[in-house]
C-alpha positions as a printed NumPy array, in Angstrom:
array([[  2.632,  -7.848,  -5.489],
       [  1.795,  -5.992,  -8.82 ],
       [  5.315,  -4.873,  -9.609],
       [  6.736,  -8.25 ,  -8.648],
       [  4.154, -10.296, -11.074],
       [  5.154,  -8.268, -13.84 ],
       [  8.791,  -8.275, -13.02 ],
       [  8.586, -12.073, -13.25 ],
       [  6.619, -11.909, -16.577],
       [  9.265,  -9.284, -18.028],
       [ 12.191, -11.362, -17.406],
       [ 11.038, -14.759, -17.715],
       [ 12.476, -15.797, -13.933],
       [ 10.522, -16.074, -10.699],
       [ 12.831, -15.439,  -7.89 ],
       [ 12.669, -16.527,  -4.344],
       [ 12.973, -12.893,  -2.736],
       [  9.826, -11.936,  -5.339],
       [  7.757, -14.982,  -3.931],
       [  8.355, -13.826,  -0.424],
       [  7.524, -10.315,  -1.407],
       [  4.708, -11.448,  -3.108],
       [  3.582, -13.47 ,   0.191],
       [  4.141, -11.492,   2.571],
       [  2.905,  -8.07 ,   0.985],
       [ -0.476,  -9.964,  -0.478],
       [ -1.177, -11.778,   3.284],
       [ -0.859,  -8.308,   4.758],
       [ -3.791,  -6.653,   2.052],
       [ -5.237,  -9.884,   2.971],
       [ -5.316,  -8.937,   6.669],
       [ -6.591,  -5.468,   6.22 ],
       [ -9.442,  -7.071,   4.461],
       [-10.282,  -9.495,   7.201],
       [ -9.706,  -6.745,  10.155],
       [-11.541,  -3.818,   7.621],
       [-14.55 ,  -4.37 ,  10.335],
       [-12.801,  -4.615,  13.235],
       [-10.723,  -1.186,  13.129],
       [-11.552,   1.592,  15.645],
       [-12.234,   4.62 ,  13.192],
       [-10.782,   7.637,  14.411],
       [ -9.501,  10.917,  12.95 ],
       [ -6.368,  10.428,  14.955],
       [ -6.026,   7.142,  13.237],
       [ -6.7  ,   8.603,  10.146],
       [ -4.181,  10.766,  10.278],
       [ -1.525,   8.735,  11.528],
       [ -2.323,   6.421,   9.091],
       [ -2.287,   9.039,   6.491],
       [  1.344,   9.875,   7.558],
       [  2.629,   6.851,   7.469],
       [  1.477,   5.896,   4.109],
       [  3.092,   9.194,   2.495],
       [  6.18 ,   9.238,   4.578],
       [  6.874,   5.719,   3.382],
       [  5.711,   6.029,  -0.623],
       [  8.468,   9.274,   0.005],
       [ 11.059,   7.519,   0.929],
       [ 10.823,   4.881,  -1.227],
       [ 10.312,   7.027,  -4.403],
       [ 11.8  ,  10.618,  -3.704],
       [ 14.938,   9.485,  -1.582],
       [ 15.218,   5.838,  -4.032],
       [ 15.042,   3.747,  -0.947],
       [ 12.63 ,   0.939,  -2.503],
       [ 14.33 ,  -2.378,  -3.164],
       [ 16.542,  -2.426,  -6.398],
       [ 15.22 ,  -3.92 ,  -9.211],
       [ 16.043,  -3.255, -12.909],
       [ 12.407,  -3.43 , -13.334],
       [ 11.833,  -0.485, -10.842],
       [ 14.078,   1.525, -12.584],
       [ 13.083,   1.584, -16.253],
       [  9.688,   2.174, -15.282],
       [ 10.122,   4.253, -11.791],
       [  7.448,   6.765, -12.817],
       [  4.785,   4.303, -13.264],
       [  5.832,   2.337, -10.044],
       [  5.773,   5.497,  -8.049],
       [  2.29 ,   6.443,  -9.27 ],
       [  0.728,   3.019,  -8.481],
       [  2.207,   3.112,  -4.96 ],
       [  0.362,   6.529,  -4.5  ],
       [ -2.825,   5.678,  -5.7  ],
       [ -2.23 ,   2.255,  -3.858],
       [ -1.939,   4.593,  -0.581],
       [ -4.514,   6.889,  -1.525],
       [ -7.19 ,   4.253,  -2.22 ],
       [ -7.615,   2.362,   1.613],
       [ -7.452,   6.031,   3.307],
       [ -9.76 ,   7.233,   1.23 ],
       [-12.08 ,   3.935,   2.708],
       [-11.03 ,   4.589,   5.94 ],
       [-12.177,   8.045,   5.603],
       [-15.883,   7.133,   4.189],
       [-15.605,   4.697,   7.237],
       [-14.54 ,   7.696,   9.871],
       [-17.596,   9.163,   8.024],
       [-20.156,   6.948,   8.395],
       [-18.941,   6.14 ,  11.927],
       [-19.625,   9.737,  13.057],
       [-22.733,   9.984,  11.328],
       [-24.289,   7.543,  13.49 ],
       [-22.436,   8.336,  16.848],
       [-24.156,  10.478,  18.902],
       [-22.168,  10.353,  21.866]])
């Protein structure tokens, strides 16, 4: 959502595969937002989740399988290290949740 907002500022031009991006990538942080509560807070989750979140920000920015953009490219660094910290932030919230879900389960 970030990269495409600025990619529209940069070059002046909103494109229909950025506002579908946009959509679809902001109604899906929306989501987690809305379900936060709801999740079942495991470790196993945790680290599935975990896995996923690195395997994909890898792909994307090791192997250069993100979608091309001219944008992406003349700035991939910066890109790459807001989609880590972008990963990093929810599991580190689903990890004070696991926390705080253990502290008070005493089965």
């Amino acid at each position: 959502v970030i990269m495409n907002i600025i990619m529209f500022i940069q070059y002046d031009n909103i494109t229909i595969v950025g506002c579908m991006l946009i959509m679809s990538h902001g109604i899906m942080a929306l989501e987690a937002f809305l379900f936060y509560r709801r999740f079942k807070i495991t470790l196993v989750g945790f680290i599935v989740a975990m896995i996923w979140a690195f395997h994909n920000d890898i792909i994307d920015y090791v192997f250069m399988q993100y979608p091309y953009y001219d944008f992406i490219e003349s700035h991939l660094a910066s890109v790459a290290y807001l989609a880590f910290w972008l990963s990093v932030i929810p599991l580190l919230l689903y990890l004070i949740r696991l926390k705080q879900c253990k502290t008070f389960d005493h089965s």
